[in-house]
C-alpha positions in Angstrom: 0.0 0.0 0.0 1.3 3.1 -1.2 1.9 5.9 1.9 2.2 9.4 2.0 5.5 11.5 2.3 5.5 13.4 5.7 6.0 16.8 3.3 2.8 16.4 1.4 0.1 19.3 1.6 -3.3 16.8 2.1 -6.5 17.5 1.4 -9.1 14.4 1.4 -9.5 14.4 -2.4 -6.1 12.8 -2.6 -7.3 10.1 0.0 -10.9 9.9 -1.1 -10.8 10.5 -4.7 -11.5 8.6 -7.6 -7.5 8.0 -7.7 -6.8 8.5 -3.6 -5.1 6.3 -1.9 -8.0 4.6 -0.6 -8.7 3.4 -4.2 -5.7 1.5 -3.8 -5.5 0.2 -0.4 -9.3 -1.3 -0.7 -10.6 -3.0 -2.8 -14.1 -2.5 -5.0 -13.7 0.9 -2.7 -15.3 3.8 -5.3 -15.5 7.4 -4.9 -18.5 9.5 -4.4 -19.4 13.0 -4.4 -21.0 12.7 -1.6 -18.3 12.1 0.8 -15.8 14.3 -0.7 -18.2 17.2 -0.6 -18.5 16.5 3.3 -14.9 15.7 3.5 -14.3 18.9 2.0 -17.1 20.6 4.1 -15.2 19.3 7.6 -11.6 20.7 6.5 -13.6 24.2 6.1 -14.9 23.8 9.3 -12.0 22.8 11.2 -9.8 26.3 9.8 -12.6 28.3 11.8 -13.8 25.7 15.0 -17.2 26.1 13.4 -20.1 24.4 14.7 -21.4 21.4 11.4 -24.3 19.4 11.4 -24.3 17.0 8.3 -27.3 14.5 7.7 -25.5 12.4 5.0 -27.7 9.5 3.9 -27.4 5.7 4.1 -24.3 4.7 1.2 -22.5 8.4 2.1 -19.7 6.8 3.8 -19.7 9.4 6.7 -17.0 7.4 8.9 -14.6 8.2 5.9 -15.2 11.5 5.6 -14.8 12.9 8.6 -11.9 10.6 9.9 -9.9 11.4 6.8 -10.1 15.7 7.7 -9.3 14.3 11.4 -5.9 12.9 10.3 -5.1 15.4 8.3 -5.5 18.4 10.6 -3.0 16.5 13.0 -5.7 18.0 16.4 -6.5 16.1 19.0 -9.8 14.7 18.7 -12.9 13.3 20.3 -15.1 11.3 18.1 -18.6 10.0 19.8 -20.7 7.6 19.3 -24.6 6.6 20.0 -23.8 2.9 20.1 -20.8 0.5 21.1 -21.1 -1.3 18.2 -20.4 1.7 16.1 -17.4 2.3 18.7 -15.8 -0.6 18.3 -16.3 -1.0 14.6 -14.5 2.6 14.5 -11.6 1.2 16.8 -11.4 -2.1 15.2 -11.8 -1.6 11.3 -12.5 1.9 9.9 -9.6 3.9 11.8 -6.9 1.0 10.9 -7.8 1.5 7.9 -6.9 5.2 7.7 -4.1 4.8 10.1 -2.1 2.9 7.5 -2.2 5.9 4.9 -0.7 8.5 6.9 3.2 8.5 7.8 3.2 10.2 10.8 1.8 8.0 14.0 -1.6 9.0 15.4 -2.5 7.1 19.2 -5.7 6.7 18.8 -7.4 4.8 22.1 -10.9 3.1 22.9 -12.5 4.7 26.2 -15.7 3.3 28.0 -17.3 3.7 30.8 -16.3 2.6 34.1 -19.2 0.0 34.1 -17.2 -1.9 31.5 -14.0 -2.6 33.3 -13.5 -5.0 36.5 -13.2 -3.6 39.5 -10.2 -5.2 41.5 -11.3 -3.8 45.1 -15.2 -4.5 44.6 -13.9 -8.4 42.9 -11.7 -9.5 46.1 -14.6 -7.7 48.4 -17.5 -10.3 47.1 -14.6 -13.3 46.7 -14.3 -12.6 50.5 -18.0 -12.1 51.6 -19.1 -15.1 49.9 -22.5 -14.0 50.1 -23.3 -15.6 46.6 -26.0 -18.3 46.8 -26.4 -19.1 43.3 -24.0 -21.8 41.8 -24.1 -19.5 38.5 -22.9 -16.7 40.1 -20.4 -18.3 42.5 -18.7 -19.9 39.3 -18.3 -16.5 36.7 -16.7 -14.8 40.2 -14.2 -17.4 39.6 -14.2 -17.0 36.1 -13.2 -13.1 36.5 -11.0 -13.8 39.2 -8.6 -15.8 37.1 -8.8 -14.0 34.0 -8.2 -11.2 35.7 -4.6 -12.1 36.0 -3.8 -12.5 32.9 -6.1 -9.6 31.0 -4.1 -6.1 30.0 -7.2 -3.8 29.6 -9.7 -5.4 32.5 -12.3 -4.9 29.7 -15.6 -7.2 30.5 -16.3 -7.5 26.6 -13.1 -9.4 26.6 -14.5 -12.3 28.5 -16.6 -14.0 26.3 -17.4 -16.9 28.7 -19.5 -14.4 30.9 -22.9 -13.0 29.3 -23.0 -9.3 29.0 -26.5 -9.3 30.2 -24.7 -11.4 33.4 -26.0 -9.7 37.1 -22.5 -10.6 38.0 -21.1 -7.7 35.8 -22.8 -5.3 37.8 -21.5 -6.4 41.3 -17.5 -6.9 40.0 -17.5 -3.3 38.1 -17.5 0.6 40.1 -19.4 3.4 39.6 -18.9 7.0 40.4 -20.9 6.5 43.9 -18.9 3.7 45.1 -15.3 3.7 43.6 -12.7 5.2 46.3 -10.1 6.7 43.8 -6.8 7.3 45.1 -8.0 6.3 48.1 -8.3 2.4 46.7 -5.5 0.0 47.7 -5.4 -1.2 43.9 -5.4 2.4 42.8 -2.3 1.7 40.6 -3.1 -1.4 38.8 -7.4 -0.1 38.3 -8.1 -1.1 34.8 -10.4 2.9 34.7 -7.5 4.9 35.9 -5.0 3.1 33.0 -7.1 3.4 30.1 -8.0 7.6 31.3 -4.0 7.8 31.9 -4.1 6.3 27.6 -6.8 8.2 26.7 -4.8 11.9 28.2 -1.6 11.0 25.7 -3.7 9.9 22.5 -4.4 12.2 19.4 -8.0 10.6 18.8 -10.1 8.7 22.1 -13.1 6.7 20.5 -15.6 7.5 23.3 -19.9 6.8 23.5 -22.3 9.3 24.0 -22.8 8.0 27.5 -19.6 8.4 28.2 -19.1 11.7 26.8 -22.0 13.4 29.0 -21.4 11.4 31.8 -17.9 13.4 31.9 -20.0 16.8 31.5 -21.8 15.9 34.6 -18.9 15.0 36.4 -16.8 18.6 35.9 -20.2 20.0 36.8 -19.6 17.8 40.2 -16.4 18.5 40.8 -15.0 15.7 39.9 -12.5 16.7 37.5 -12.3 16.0 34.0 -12.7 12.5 32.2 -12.0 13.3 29.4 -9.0 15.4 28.3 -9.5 18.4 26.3 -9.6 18.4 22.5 -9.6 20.6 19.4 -12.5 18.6 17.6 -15.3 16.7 19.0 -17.4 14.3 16.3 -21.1 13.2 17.5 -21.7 10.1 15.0 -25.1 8.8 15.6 -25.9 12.4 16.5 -29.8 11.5 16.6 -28.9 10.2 19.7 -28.1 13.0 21.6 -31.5 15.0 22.5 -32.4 11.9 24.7 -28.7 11.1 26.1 -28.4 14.5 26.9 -31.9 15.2 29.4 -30.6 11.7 31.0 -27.1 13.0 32.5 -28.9 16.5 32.9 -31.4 14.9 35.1 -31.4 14.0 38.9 -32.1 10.5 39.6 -32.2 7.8 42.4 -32.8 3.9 42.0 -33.7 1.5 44.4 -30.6 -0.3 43.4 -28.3 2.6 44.4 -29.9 1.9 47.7 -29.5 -1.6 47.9 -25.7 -1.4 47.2 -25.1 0.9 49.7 -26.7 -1.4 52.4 -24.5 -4.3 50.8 -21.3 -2.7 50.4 -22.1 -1.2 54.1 -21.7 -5.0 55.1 -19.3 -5.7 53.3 -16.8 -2.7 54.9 -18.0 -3.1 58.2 -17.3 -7.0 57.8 -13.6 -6.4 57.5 -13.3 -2.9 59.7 -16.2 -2.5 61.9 -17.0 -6.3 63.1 -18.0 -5.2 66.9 -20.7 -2.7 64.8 -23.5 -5.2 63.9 -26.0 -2.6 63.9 -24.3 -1.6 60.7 -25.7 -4.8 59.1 -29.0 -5.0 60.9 -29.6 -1.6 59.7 -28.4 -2.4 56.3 -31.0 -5.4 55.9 -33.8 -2.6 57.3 -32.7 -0.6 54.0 -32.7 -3.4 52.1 -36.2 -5.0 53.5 -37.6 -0.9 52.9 -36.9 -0.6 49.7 -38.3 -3.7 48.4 -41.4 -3.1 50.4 -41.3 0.4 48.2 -40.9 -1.2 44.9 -43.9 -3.4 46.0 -46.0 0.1 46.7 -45.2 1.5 43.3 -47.8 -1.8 42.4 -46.5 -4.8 40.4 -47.0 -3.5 36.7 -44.4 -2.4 35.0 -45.0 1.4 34.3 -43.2 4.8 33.3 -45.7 7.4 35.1 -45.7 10.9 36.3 -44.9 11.2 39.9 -47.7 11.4 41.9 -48.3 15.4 43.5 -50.0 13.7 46.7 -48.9 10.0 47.0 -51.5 7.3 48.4 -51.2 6.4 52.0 -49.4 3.0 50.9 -46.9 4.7 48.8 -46.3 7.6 51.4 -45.8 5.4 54.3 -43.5 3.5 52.2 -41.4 6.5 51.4 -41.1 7.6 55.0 -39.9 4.4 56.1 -37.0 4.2 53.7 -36.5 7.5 54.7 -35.9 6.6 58.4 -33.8 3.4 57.7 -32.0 5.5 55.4 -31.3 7.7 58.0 -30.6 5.5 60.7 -27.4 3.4 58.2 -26.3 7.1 58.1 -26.2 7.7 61.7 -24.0 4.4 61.9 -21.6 5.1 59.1 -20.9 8.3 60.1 -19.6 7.0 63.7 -17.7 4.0 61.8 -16.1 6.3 59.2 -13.0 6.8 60.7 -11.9 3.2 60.7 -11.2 2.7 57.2 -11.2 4.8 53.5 -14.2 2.4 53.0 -16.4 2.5 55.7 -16.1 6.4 54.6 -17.0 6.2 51.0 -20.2 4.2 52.4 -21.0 7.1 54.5 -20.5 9.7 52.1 -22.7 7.5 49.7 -25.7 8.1 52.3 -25.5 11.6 52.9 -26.3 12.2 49.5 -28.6 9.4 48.6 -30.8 11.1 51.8 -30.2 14.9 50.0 -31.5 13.2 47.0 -34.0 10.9 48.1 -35.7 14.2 49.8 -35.3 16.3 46.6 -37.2 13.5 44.3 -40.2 12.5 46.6 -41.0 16.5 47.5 -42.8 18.9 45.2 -42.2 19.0 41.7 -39.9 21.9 40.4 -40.6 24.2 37.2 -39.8 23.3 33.9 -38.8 20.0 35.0 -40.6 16.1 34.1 -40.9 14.5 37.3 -41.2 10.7 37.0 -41.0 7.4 38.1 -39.9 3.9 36.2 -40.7 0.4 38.0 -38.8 -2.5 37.1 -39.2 -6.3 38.1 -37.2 -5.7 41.2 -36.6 -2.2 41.4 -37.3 1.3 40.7 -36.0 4.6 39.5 -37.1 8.5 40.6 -36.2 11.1 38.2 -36.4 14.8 37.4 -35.5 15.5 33.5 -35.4 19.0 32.9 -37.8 19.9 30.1 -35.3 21.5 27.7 -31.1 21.1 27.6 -30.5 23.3 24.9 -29.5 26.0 27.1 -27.0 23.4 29.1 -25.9 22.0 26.0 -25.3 25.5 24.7 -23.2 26.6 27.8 -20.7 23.5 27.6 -20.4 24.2 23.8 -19.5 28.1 25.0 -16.9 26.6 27.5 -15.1 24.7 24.6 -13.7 26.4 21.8 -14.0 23.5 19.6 -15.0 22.2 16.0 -17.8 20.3 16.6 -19.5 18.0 14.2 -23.0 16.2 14.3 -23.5 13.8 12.1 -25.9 11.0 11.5 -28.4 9.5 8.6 -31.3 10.8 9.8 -31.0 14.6 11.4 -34.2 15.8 9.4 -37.8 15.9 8.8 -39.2 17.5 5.3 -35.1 18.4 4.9 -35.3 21.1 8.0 -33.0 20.1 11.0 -35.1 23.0 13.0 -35.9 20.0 15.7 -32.6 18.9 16.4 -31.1 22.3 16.4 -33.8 23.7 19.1 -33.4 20.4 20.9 -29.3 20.9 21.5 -29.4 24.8 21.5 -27.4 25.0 17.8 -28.8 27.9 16.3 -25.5 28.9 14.9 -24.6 25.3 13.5 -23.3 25.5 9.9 -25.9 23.0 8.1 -24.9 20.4 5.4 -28.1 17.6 3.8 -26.2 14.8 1.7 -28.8 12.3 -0.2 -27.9 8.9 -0.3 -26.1 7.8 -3.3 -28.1 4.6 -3.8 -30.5 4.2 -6.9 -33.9 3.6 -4.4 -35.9 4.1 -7.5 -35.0 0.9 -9.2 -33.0 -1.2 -5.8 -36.2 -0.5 -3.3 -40.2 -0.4 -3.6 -42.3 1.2 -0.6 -45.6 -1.3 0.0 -48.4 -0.6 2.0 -51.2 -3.2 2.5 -54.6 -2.5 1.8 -56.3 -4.8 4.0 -55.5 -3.7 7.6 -57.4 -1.1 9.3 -56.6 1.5 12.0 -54.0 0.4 14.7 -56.8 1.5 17.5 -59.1 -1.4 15.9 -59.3 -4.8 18.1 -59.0 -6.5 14.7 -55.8 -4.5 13.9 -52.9 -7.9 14.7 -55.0 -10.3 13.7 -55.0 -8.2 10.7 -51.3 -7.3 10.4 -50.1 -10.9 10.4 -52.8 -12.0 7.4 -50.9 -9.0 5.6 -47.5 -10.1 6.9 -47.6 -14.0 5.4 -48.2 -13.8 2.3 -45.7 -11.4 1.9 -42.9 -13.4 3.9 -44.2 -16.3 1.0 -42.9 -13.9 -1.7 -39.7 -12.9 0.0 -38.9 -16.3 1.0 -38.1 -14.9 4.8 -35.2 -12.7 4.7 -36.9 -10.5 6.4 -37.2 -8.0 9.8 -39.9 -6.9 11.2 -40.0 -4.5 13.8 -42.7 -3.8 16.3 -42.7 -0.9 18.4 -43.9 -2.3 21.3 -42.6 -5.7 22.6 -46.6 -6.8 23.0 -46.9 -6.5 19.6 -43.8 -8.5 19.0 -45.0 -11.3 21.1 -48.5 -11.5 19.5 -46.5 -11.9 16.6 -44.6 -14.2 17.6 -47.3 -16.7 18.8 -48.9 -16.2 15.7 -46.4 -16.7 13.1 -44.9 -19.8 14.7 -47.5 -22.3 13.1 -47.7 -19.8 9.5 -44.0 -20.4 8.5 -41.8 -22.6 6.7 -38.8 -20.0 7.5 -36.5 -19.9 10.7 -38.2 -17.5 13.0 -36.0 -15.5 15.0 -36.9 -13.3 18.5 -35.6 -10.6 20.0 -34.0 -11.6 24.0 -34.0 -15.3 22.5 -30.3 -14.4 22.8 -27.6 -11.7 22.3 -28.1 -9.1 19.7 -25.0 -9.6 17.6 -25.2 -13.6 18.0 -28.5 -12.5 16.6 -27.8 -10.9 13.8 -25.2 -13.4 12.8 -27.3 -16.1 12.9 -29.6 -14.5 10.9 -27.4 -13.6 8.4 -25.9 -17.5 8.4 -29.5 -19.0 7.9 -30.1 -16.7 5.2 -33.9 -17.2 4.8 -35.0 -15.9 8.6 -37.4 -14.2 9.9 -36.5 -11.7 12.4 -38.8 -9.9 15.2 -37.1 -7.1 17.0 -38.3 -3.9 18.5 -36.7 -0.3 19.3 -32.9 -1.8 19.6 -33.2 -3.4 16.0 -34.4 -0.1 14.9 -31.0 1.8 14.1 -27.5 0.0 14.3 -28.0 -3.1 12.6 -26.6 -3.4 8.9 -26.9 -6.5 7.3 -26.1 -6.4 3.2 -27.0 -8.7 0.5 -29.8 -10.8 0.2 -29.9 -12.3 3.3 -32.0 -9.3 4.8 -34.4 -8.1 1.3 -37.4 -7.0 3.3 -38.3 -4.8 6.3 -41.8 -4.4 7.6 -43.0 -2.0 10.2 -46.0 -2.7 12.3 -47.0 1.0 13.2 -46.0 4.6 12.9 -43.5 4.7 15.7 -45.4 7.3 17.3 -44.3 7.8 21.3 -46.5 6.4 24.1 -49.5 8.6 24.7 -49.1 7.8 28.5 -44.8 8.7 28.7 -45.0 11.0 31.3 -41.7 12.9 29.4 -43.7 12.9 26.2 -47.3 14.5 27.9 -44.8 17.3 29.7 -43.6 18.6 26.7 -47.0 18.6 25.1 -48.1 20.8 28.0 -45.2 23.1 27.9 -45.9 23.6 24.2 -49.3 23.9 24.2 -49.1 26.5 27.1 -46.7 28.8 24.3 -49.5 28.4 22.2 -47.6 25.7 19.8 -49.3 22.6 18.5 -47.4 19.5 20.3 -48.3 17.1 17.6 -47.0 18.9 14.7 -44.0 20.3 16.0 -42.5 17.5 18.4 -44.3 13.9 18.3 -44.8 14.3 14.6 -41.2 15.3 13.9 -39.9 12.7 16.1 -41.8 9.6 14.6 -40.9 10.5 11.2 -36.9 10.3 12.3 -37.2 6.6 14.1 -39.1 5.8 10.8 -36.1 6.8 8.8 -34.4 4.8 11.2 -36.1 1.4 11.0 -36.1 2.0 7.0 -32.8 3.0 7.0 -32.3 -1.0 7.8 -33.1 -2.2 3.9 -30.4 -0.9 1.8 -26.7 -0.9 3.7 -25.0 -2.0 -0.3 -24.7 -0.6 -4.3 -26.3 -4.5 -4.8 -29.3 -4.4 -2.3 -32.8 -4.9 -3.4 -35.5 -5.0 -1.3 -39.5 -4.2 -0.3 -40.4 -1.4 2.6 -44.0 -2.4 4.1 -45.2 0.0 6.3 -48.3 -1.6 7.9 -50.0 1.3 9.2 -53.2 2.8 6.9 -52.3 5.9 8.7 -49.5 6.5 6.2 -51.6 7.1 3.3 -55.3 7.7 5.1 -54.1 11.0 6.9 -53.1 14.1 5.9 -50.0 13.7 7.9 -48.9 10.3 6.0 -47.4 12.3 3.5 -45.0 13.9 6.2 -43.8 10.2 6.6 -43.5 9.7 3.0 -41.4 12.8 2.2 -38.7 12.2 4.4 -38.2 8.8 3.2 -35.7 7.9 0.7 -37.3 8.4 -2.9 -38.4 4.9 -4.3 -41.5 3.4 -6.3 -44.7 2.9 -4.2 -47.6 0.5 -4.3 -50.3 -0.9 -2.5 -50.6 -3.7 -5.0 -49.6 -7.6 -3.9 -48.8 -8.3 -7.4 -46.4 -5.2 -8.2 -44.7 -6.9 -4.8 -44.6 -10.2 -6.8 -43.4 -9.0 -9.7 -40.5 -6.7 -8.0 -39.0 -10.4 -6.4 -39.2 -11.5 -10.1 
């Protein structure tokens, strides 16, 4: 492969172009307009640390163009993405890739949270308690414990023996509440504290959105800064960021911050505080309390406003974690100065109590006060109602290029909602179209047969449509629901219709998943929300995506029915200017699934009669990609023909 001289003046043309470099280093790799006009568009913006959103549709090949600019420029940069897969694809293919063009070195390092790196303190703490009853459990603890030893990075999607979706995970890893710092006796060999120390000296740190605000919110704490500073900051996935953003904007409290305060109480005062029992009786009165409190929240699982005068049940229930709360407190505060550990616990409670108080008072302004119930716990949260003006402030803070960039960034080609929803006003703005032929490699159907989604006959319905359709496809085929009801009505249903391997989301992981279902080559795959965006699967395997519904938002989210009050009181029109606009962009999403390749073919069914019976179908329409519609089983047929 043929590299640069250190003395060349580089512009991306001579990596991108018809005859750049990458021509040469990749195979079938082709130039497009596209990318070299947002190549081009980046370098511009990084001579004047402008602020550049880019919607550059599926087939662009975004990664490309703004990593090639990045190298170029020689800055130290932060690119950020809205999934891990995208991260690690980033970090494992597309920047090697680039790397090997350029002749002087660029560090570039992979940063994730602290949730996904072991935890030496909080491993040898629950190897000692043995508190572990199930044989499961006890055996991954062993599992981590000697692969620890030999591991460089501590990084838990190294160990593939362990599922991700393992409860152990959570009990062998830190998080901001619990994790002692310097104060730790393995300090100097913590698998967080190495990979920051990497991430200070590299030129580019691949980072998630999670990760990125996370590290607002913790120089807004005090804590000092995660992330080192940087000339350029890349949001890939930008979509992603409205709803990441109100999360580490918000205050929050689960019952399962509560419960591992109680338990590493315990497990502290088991090794520095073993005359104290009342330290542990007072830990399983927490524990006992806020069980009891999930229970009073009522056994459905439910996303709901939080109540402005609880029931008695639900009060009494909240006083009386309240009190234990107060009484571990009272205890940890008199054992605190008997170990770094016992400290940290105490700490912990003092402002789990502050913030208990704050979330089961009054309701502040301009804030969404709910609540979330899981099978075993519970969270409390106040969102605020816009973050514009915080995301605006960090933004003033940091004079930096900043580029958003994702597939799907409009509705009818304005990207007015995302720029009021991240405070952008003075973003430069850039639209790409796809470069894929839509108009003879795609054909939008939409069934005749199925009436409103309201109507009790609306799945029975929806899988009549869906069959004889699958017949003409010959499976190779998602469809996504967008609610997991829907998927398992489906589910039931379809099992006795098809000849085709049927294939469920949770059956197991997502990318074991989507490998299999690339492997069979003939599946049928049900997914909801997660299989939405993120999931690219080329060639025939995948030739047909059908949606169930207009992804529309649940009437009852207490975050969505806030907003609609705060807009309708400034005499704006909720539905048009927020649900609207955010349905159309997930449906670009779950379409955006259908054709990842040059060579793709394949049928869009939207399910919903909505699409073409209301005035506000065409909306949908618009911002798809252009391609032939029809609501004709036989154009269908002949299309597969």
């Amino acid at each position: 492969m043929r590299k640069l001289s250190k003395e060349a003046i580089l512009t991306s043309q001579d990596i991108l172009g018809p005859d750049g470099l990458l021509s040469q280093a990749i195979q079938g790799f082709n130039s497009r307009d596209a990318q070299l006009h947002m190549a081009a568009t980046i370098e511009k913006a990084l001579t004047v640390n402008a602020q550049l959103i880019i919607e550059a549709g599926t087939g662009t090949g975004k990664t490309f163009a703004y990593l090639v600019p990045l190298f170029i420029s020689q800055k130290k940069a932060i690119i950020s993405t809205g999934t891990k897969n995208l991260q690690d694809q980033l970090f494992f293919k597309d920047i090697p890739i680039i790397k090997k063009l350029f002749p002087f070195p660029r560090k570039v390092v992979l940063l994730k949270g602290r949730a996904n790196y072991v935890c030496h303190l909080r491993l040898k703490n629950n190897i000692e308690d043995g508190r572990f009853t199930s044989r499961q459990l006890v055996t991954q603890l062993h599992i981590i414990n000697e692969w620890i030893t030999s591991t460089k990075t501590g990084d838990t999607s190294e160990l593939n023996a362990i599922p991700e979706d393992s409860s152990i995970w959570p009990q062998v890893t830190s998080t901001a509440d619990n994790c002692l710092n310097q104060d730790c006796e393995f300090y100097k060999d913590c698998f967080v504290v190495k990979a920051r120390q990497q991430a200070m000296a590299a030129d580019i740190i691949v980072v998630n959105h999670y990760l990125y605000f996370a590290d607002i919110a913790l120089q807004e704490g005090g804590f000092g800064e995660l992330l080192p500073g940087a000339e350029i900051v890349v949001f890939d996935e930008a979509h992603h960021l409205p709803d990441i953003a109100s999360q580490f904007f918000s205050t929050s409290l689960s019952g399962r911050q509560l419960i591992e305060l109680a338990r590493d109480s315990q497990s502290e005062a088991s090794k520095d505080a073993k005359d104290m029992n009342a330290i542990n009786e007072a830990a399983d009165h927490l524990q006992t309390a806020v069980h009891d409190l999930r229970g009073a929240f009522g056994a459905e699982l439910k996303r709901s406003p939080w109540p402005d005068k609880p029931n008695e049940k639900l009060q009494n229930n909240l006083e009386w974690v309240n009190i234990k709360l107060q009484a571990l407190e009272t205890l940890l505060k008199e054992a605190s100065v008997r170990s770094k550990g016992l400290e940290n616990c105490w700490r912990r409670s003092g402002e789990l109590i502050e913030r208990f108080n704050l979330l089961t008072g009054k309701s502040p302004e301009n804030t969404v006060h709910w609540y979330e119930t899981y099978l075993q716990s519970f969270t409390i949260q106040q969102t605020p109602m816009i973050v514009a003006e915080n995301f605006k402030q960090h933004i003033k803070e940091h004079k930096r290029t900043w580029i958003y960039t994702s597939a799907t960034l409009t509705v009818k080609n304005s990207f007015q909602l995302f720029i009021e929803a991240m405070g952008l006003e003075s973003a430069l703005q850039l639209q790409l179209k796809s470069p894929f032929n839509y108009q003879e490699q795609a054909l939008l159907y939409a069934p005749r047969s199925i009436p409103d989604p309201h109507d009790k006959n609306y799945h029975e319905a929806l899988i009549n449509a869906i069959v004889p359709i699958l017949e003409i496809t010959q499976g190779k085929t998602f469809i996504l629901f967008t609610s997991y009801k829907a998927l398992e009505y489906a589910a039931k249903a379809l099992e006795s219709r098809l000849n085709f391997p049927l294939l469920l989301q949770g059956s197991m992981p997502k990318r074991e998943l989507i490998d299999q279902f690339k492997q069979l080559g003939n599946a049928v795959l049900l997914g909801t929300s997660s299989f939405w965006q993120g999931v690219d699967v080329r060639g025939d395997a995948l030739s047909c995506v059908i949606i169930d519904k207009l992804p529309f938002a649940a009437p009852d989210d207490p975050i969505l029915q806030a907003k609609i009050q705060m807009l309708k009181k400034q005499g704006v029109d909720p539905f048009l200017t927020y649900q609207l606009p955010n349905a159309v962009l997930t449906l670009k999403q779950g379409a955006g699934r259908l054709i990842r390749d040059v060579k793709d073919r394949g049928l869009l069914v939207i399910c919903d009669p909505r699409i073409v019976g209301m005035r506000y179908g065409e909306t949908f329409i618009r911002s798809l990609p252009d391609m032939p519609r029809t609501r004709d089983i036989h154009k269908v047929q002949d299309f597969f023909k």
